[in-house]
DOBAMAR-8918 format. One record per residue (C-alpha): residue in one letter; x, y, z. Coordinates in steps of 0.25 Angstrom, whole numbers. Each point is the difference from the previous one (the first is absolute). Example, Ala and Ser with C-alpha at 12.3 -4.5 7.8 and 13.67 -1.06 7.14 Angstrom:
BEGIN
<type: A; X: 49; Y: -18; Z: 31>
<type: S; X: 6; Y: 14; Z: -2>
***
This chain:
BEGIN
<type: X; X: -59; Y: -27; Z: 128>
<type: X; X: -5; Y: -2; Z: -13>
<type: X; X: 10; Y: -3; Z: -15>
<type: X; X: -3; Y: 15; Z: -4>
<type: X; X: 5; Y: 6; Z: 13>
<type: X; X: 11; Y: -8; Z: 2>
<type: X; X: 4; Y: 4; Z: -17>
<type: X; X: -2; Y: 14; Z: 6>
<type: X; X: 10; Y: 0; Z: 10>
<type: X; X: 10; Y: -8; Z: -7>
<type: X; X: 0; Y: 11; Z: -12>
<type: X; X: 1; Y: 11; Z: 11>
<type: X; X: 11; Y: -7; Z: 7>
<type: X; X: 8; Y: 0; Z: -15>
<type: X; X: -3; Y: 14; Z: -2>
<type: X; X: 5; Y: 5; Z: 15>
<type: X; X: 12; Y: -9; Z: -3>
<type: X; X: 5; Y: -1; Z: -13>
<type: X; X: -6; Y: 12; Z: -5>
<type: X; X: 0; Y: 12; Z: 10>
<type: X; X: 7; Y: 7; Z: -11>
<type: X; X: -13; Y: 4; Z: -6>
<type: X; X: -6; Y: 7; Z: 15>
<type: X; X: 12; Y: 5; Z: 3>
<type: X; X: 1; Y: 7; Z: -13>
<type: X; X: -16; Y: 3; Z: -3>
<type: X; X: 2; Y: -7; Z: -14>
<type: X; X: -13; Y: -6; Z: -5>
<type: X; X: 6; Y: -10; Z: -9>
<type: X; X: -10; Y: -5; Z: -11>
<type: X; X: 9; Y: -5; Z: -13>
<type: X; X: 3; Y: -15; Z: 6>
<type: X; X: -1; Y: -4; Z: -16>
<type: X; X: 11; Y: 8; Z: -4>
<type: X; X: 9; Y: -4; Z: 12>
<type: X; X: -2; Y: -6; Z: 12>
<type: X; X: 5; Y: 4; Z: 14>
<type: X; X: 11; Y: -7; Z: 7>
<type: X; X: -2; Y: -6; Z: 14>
<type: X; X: 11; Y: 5; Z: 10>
<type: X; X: 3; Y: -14; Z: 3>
<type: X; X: 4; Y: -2; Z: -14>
<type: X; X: 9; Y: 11; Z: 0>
<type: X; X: 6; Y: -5; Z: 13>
<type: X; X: 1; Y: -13; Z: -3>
<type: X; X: 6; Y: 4; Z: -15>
<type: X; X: 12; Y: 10; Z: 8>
<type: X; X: 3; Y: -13; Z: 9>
<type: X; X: 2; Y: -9; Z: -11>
<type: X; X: 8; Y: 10; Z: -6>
<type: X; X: 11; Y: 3; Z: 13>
<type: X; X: 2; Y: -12; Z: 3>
<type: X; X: 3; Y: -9; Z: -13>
<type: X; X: 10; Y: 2; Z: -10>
<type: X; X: -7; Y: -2; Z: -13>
<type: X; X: 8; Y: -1; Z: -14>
<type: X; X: -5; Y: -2; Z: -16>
<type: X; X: -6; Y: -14; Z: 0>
<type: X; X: 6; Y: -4; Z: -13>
<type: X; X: 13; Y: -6; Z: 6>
<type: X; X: 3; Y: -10; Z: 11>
<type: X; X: 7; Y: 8; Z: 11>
<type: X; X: -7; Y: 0; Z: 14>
<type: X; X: -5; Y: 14; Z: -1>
<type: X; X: -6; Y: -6; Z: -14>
<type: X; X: -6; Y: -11; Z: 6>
<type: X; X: -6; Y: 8; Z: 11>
<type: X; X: -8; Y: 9; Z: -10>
<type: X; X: -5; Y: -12; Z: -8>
<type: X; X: -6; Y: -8; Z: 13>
<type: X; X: -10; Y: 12; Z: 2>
<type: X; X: -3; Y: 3; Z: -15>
<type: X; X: -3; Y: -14; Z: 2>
<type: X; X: -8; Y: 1; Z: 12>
<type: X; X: -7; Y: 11; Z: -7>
<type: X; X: -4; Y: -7; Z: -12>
<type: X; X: -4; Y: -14; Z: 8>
<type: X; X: -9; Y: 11; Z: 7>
<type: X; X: -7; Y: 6; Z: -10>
<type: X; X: -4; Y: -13; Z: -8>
<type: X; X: -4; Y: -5; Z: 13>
<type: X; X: -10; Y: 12; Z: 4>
<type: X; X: -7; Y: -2; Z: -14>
<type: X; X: 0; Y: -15; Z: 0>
<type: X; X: 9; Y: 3; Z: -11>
<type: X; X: 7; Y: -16; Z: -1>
<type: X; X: 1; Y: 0; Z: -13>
<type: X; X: 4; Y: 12; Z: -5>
<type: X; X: 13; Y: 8; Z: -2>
<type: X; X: 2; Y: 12; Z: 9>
<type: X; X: 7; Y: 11; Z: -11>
<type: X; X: 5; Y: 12; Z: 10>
<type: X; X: -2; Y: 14; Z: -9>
<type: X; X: 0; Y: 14; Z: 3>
<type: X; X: -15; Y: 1; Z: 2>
<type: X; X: -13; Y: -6; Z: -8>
<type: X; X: 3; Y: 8; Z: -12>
<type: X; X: 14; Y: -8; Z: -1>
<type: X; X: -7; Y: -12; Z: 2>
<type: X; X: -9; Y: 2; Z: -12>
<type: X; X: 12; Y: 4; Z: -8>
<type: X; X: 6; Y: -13; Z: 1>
<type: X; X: -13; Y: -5; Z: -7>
<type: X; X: -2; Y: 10; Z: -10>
<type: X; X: 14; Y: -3; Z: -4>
<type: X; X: 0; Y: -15; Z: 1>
<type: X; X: -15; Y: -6; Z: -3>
<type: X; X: 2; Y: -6; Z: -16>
<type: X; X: -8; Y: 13; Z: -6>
<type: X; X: 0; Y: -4; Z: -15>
<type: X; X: -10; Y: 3; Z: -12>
<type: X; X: -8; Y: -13; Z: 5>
<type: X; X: -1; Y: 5; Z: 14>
<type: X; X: -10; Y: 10; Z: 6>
<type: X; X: -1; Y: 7; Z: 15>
<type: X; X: -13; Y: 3; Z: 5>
<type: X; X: 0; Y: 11; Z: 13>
<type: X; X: -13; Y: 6; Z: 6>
<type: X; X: -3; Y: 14; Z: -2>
<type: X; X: 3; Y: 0; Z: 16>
<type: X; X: 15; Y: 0; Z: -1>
<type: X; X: 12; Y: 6; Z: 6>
<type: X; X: 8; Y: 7; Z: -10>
<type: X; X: 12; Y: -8; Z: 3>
<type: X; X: -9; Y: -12; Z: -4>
<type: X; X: -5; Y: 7; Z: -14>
<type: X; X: 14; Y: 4; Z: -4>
<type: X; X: 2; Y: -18; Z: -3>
<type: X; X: -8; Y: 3; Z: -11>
<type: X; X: 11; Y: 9; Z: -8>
<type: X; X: 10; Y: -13; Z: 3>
<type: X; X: -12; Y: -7; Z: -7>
<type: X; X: -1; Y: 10; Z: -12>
<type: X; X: 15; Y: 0; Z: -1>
<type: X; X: 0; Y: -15; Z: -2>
<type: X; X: -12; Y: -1; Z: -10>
<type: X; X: -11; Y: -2; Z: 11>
<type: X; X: -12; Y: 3; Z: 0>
<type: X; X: -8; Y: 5; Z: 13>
<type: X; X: -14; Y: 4; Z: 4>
<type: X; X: -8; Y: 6; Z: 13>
<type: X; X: -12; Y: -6; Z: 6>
<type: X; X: -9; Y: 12; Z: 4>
<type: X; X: -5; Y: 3; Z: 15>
<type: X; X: -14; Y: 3; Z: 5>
<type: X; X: -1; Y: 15; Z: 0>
<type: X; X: -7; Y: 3; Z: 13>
<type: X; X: 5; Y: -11; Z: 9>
<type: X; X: 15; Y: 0; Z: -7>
<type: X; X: 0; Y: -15; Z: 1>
<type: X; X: 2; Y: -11; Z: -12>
<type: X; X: -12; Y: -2; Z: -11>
<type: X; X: 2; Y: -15; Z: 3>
<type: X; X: -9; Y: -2; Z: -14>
<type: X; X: 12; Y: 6; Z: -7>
<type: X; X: 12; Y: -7; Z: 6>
<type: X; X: -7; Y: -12; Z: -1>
<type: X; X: 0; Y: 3; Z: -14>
<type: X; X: 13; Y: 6; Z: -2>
<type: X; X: 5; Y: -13; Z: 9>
<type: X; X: -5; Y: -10; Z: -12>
<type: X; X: 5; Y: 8; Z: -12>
<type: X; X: 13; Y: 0; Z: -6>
<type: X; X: 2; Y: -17; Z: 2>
<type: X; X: 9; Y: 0; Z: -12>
<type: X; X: 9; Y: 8; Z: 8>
<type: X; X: 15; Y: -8; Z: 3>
<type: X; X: 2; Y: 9; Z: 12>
<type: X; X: -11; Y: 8; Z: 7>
<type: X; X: 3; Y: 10; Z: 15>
<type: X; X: -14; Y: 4; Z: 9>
<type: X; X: 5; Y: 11; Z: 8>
<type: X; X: -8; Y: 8; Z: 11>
<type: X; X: -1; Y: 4; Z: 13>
<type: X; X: -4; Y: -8; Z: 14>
<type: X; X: -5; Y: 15; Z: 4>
<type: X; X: -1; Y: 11; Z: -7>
<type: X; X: 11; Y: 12; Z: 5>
<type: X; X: -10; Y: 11; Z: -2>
<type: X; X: -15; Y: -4; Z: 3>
<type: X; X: 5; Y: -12; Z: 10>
<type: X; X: -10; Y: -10; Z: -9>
<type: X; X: 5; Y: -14; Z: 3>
<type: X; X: -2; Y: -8; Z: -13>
<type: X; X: -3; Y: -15; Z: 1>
<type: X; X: 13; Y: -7; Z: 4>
<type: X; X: -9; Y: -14; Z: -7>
<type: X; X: 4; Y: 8; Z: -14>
<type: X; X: 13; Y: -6; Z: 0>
<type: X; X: -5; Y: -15; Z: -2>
<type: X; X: -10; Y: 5; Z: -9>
<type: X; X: 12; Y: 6; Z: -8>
<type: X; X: 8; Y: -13; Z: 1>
<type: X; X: -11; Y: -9; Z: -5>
<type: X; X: -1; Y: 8; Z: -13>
<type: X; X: 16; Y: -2; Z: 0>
<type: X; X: 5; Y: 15; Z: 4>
<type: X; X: 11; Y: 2; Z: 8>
<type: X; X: -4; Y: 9; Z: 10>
<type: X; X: 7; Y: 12; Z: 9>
<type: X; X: -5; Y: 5; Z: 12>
<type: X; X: 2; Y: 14; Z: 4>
<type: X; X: 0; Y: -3; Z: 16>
<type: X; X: 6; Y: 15; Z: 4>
<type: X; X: -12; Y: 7; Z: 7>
<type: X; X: -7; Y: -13; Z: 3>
<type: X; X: 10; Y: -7; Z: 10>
<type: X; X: 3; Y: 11; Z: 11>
<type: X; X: -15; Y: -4; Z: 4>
<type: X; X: -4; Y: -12; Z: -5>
<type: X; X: 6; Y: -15; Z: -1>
<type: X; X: 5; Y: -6; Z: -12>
<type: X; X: 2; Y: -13; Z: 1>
<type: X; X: 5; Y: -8; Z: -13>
<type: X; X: -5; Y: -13; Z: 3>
<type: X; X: -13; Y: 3; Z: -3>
<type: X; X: 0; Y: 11; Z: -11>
<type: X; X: 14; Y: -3; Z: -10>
<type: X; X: 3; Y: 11; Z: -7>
<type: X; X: 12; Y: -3; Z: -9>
<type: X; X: 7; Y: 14; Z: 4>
<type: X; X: -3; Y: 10; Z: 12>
<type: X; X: 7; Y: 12; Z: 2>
<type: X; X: -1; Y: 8; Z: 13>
<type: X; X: 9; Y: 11; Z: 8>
<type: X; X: 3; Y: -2; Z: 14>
<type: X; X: -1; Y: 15; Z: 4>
<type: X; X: -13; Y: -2; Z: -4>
<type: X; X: -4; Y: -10; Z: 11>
<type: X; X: 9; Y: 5; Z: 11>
<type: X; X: 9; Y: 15; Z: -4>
<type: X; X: 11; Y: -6; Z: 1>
<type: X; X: 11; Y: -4; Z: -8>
<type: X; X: -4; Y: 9; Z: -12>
<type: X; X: 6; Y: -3; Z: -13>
<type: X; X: -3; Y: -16; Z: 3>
<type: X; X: -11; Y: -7; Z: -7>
<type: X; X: 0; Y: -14; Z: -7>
<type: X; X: -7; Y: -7; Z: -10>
<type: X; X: -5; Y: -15; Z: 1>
<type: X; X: 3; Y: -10; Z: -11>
<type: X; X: -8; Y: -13; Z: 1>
<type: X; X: 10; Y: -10; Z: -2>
<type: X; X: -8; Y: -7; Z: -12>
<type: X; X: 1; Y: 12; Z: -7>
<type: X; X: 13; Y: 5; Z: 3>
<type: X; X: 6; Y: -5; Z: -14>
<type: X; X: -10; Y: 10; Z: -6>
<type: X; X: 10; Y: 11; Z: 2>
<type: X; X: 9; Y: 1; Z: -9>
<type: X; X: 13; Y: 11; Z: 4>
<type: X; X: 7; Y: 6; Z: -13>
<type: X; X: 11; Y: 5; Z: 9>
<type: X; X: 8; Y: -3; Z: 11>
<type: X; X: 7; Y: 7; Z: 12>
<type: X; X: 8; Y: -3; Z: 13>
<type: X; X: -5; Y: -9; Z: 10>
<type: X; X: -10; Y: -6; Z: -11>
<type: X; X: 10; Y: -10; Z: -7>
<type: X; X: 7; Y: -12; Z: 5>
<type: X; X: 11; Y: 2; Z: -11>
<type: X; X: 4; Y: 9; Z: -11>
<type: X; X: 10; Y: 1; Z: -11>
<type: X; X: 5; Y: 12; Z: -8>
<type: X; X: 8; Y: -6; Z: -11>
<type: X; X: -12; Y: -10; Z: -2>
<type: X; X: -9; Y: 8; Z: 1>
<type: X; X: -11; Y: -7; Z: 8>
<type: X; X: -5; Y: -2; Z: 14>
<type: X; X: -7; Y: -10; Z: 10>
<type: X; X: -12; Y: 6; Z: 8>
<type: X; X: -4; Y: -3; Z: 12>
<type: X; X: -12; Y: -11; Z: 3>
<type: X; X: -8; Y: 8; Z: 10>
<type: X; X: -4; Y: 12; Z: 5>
<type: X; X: 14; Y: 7; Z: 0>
<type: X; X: -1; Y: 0; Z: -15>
<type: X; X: -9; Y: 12; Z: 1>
<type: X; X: 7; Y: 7; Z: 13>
<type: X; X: 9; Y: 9; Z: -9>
<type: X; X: 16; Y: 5; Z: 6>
<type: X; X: 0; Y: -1; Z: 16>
<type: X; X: -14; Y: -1; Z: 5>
<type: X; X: -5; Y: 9; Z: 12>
<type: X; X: 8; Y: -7; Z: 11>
<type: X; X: 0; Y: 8; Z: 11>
<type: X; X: -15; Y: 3; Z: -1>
<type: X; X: -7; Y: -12; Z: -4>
<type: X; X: 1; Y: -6; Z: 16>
<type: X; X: -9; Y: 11; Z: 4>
<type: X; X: -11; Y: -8; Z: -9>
<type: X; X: 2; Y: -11; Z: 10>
<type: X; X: -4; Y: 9; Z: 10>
<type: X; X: -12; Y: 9; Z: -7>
<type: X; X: -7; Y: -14; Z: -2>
<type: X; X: 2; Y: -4; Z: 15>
<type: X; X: -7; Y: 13; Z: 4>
<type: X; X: -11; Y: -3; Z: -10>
<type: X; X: -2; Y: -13; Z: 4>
<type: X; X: 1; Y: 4; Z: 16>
<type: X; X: -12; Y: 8; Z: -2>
<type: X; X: -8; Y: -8; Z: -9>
<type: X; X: -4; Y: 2; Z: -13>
<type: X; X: -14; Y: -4; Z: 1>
<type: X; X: -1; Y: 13; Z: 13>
<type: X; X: 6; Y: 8; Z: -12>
<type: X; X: -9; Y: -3; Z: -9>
<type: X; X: -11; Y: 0; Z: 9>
<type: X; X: 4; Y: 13; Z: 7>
<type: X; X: 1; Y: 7; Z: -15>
<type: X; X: -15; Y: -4; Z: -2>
<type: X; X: -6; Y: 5; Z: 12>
<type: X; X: 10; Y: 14; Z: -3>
<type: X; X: -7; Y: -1; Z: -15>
<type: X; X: -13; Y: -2; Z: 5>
<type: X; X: 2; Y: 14; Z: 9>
<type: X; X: 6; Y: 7; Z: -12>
<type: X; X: -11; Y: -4; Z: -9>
<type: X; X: -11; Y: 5; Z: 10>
<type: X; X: 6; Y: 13; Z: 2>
<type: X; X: 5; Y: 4; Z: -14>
<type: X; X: -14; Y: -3; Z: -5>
<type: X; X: -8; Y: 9; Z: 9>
<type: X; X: 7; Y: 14; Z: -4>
<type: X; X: -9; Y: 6; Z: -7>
<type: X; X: -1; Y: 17; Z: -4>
<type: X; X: -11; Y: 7; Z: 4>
<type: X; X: -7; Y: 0; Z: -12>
<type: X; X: -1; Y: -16; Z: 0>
<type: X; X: 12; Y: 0; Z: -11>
<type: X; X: 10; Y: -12; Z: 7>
<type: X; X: 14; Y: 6; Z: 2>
<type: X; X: 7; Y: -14; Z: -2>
<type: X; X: 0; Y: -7; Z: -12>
<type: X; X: 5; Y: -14; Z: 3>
<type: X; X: 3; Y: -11; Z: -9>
<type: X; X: -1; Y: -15; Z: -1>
<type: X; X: -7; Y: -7; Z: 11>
<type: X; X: -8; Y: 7; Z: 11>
<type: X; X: 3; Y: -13; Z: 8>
<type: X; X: 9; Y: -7; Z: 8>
<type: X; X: -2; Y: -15; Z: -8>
<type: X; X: 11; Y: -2; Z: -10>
<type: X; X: 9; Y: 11; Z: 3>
<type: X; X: 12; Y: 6; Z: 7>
<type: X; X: 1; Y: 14; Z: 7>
<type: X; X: 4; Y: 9; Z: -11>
<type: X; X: -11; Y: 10; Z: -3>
<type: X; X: 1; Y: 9; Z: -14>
<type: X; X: -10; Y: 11; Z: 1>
<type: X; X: 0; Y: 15; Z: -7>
<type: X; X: -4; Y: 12; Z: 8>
<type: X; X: -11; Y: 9; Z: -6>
<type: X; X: -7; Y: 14; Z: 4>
<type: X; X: -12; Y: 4; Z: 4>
<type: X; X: -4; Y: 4; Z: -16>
<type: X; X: 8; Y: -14; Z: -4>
<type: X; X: 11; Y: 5; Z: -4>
<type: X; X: 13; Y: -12; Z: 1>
<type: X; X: 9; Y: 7; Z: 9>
<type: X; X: 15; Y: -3; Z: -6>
<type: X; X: 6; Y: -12; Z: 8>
<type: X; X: 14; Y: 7; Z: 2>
<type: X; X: -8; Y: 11; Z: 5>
<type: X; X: -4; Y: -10; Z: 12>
<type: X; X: 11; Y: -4; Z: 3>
<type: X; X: 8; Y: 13; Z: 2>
<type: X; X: -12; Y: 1; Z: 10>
<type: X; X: 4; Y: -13; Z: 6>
<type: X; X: 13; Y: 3; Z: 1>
<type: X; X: -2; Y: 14; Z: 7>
<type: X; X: -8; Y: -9; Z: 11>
<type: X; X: 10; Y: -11; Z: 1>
<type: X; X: -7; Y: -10; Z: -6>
<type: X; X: 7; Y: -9; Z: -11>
<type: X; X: -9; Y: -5; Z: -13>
<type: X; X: 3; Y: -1; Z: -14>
<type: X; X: -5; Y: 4; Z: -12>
<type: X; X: 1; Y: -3; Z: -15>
<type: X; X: -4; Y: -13; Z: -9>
<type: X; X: 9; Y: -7; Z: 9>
<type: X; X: 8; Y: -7; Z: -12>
<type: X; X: -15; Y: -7; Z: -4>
<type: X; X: -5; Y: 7; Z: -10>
<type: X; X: -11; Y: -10; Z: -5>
<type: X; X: -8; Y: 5; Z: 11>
<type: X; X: 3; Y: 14; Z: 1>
<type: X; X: -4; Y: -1; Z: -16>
<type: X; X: -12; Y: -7; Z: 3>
<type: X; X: -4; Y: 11; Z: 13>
<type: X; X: 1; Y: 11; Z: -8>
<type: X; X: -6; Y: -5; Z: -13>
<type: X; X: 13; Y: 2; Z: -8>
<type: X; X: -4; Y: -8; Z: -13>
<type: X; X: 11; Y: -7; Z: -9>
<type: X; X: -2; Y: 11; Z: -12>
<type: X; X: 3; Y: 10; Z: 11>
<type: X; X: 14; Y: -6; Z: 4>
<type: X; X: 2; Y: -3; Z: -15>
<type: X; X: -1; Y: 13; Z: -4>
<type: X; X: 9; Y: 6; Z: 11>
<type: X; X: 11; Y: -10; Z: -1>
<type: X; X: -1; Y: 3; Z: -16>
<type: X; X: 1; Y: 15; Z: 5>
<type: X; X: 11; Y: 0; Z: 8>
<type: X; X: 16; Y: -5; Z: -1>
<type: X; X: -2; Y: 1; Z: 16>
<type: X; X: -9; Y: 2; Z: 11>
<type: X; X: -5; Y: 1; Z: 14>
<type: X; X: -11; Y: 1; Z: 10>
<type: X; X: -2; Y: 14; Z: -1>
<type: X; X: 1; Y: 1; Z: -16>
<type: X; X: -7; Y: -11; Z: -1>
<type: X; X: -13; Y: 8; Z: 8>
<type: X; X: 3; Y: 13; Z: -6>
<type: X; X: -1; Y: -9; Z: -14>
<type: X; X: -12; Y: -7; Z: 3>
<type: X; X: -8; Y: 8; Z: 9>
<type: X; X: -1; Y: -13; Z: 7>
<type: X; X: 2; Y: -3; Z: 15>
<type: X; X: 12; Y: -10; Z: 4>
<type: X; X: 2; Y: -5; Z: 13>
<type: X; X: -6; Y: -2; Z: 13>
<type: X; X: 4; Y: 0; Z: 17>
<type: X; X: 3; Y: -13; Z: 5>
<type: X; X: -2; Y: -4; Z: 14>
<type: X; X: 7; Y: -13; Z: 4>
<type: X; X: 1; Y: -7; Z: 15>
<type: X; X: 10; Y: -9; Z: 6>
<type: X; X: 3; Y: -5; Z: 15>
<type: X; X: 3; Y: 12; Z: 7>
<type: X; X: -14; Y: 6; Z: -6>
<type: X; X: -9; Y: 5; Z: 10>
<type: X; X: -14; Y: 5; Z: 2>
<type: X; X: 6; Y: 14; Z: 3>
<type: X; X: 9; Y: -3; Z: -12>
<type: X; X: -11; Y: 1; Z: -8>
<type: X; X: -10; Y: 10; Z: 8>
<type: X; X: 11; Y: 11; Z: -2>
<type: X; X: -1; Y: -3; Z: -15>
<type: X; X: -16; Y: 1; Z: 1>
<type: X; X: 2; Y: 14; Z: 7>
<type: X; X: 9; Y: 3; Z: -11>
<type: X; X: -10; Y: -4; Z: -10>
<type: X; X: -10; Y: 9; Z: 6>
<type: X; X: 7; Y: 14; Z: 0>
<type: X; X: -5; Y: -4; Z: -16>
<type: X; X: -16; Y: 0; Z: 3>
<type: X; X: -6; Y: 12; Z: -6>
<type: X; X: 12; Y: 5; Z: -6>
<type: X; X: 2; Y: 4; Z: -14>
<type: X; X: 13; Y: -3; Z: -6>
<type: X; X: 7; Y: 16; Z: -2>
***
């Protein structure tokens, strides 16, 4: 029996097992970017933990204290050991998006500072640079390749070496792109680092199939969401703090649990030392021990399988979307970023067009979808460098809609411009099968030779 039948039947086992919901309910579930699904055994093994402990606020000495605060540790010791994290605090947030929040707020933006992002850039990444413009910074984006979606590696590089009379200077970007799955060059980091940036790496929709191990890439910050990587808990993410670099952020506030001693007729306060500094009022308690357990059922399957099991799924879906084709030779699909499986993940972006070439509205889709019970999103997907980039949405366009408008929308914004926004996006995780993904080919093909009414 060879490595790739074995990986078969170990994925079909999981889905029999831990994922029989989907069969039994004849849900085709394709959005494993925008949340993940849950084992049952983490659900099971979550509920037990539950009956049979009596858990209490860990900021306090009692036994039901002391309880909670041995599996938060646990918890935390797990996850900087599953990314070779050693040297690195482990910050518990609600999700990614707090994780970068902590940095926006903290890093020592000032006028001799400057943030550089890629156009590639989850929004909760670009909204550090209004913490930058608040603070006198200054920020810049290094562009993408248009027809691959991938870094102009002649630009960064140039950006990179600019700006060396900067005090302070934050590269921020993604391991994987959350809408065209690109996976950008992890050896950026220590290219950054040599030209004296600081760097954050946004590891959200790059961990649930791919290893991240600190030892040999550094980044100074990472922020991920657990849901992500294994459904459950939501509302858990954390953010990574090298420990060289933690003195870099700076906290203007305090709150409970964060302090070691505080006065009010002073006027002044002690803050903690580590990561509790940043782990504001009583932190997620009764949900972070199900971490522990998330990781474990990673690691018991393997994230190398996973990874390689999301190739050979991407290679499938690659093939098939690329061969529907109307009639007339016109492509239905329009796919973007790579048409290959080197250097990416299994999220596919694509626009759906009609026999005479006409986009079809991606809501429009997915109300389709939905009637078929399958599950897909649509939008920019919070990254709108690339959506902007897809569409051909230049900077004068934008500026003279914002200049327009006291507020807007994605359907204002079209009705504006005449331009198209947004796109489907496909993405696949451990439960994903072949069927998963034939049922959404059959649904693509109710489309071939159609024209939109």
């Amino acid at each position: 029996m060879n490595l790739q039948t074995t990986r078969h039947e170990l994925f079909a086992s999981l889905r029999k097992k831990e994922f029989a919901r989907l069969d039994e309910s004849g849900h085709t579930y394709l959005d494993y970017t925008g949340g993940n699904l849950y084992p049952q055994s983490l659900v099971d093994a979550h509920c037990d933990f539950l009956s049979r402990g009596v858990y209490g606020n860990p900021h306090s000495r009692n036994p039901a204290s002391l309880m909670s605060e041995e599996f938060v540790k646990e918890a935390r010791d797990r996850v900087l050991h599953f990314f070779r994290a050693h040297d690195y605090y482990c910050i518990f947030t609600a999700n990614a998006t707090g994780a970068l929040k902590i940095v926006g707020e903290c890093y020592p933006f000032s006028s001799s500072a400057h943030l550089l992002l890629t156009t590639d850039n989850h929004n909760s990444v670009n909204g550090i640079r209004e913490y930058c413009k608040n603070k006198g910074g200054a920020y810049t984006y290094s562009p993408m390749n248009r027809k691959t979606l991938t870094i102009n590696e002649t630009e960064l590089s140039r950006h990179l070496q600019s700006h060396p009379d900067k005090n302070e200077k934050l590269f921020a970007f993604p391991a994987q792109s959350n809408v065209s799955g690109v996976q950008h060059s992890l050896e950026w980091i220590s290219r950054a680092q040599e030209e004296n940036w600081d760097v954050l790496l946004d590891a959200a929709a790059f961990v649930p199939t791919s290893a991240l191990d600190l030892t040999i890439h550094g980044p100074d910050f990472v922020s991920l969401s657990f849901y992500k990587m294994f459904g459950y808990p939501t509302g858990m993410g954390c953010l990574l703090v090298k420990k060289e670099k933690f003195h870099k952020l700076k906290k203007s506030w305090y709150a409970g649990g964060t302090i070691t001693f505080s006065a009010v007729a002073h006027g002044d306060f002690f803050l903690k030392h580590d990561h509790e500094r940043f782990e504001d009022g009583t932190i997620n308690y009764l949900n972070i021990p199900a971490i522990t357990n998330g990781l474990n059922f990673i690691a018991s399957i393997g994230m190398e399988n996973i990874h390689s099991r999301i190739k050979e799924l991407s290679r499938y879906m690659l093939s098939e979307l690329n061969n529907l084709y109307h009639d007339n030779g016109s492509k239905l699909i329009k796919l973007y970023g790579p048409r290959h499986v080197e250097n990416r993940g299994g999220i596919f972006m694509m626009n759906f067009f009609d026999v005479n070439e006409q986009c079809y509205s991606p809501q429009r889709i997915e109300q389709l979808g939905s009637f078929e019970k399958i599950s897909f999103r649509t939008g920019c997907f919070c990254n709108p460098g690339i959506d902007e980039l897809n569409h051909d949405i230049s900077s004068d366009k934008l500026r003279n809609y914002f200049d327009e408008r006291d507020h807007g929308d994605y359907d204002d914004f079209v009705a504006f411009t005449g331009k198209t926004r947004g796109a489907v996006r496909i993405s696949i995780g451990i439960p994903t099968t072949k069927s998963d993904i034939d049922r959404f080919i059959g649904f693509a093909r109710t489309f071939l030779d159609k024209t939109i009414s």
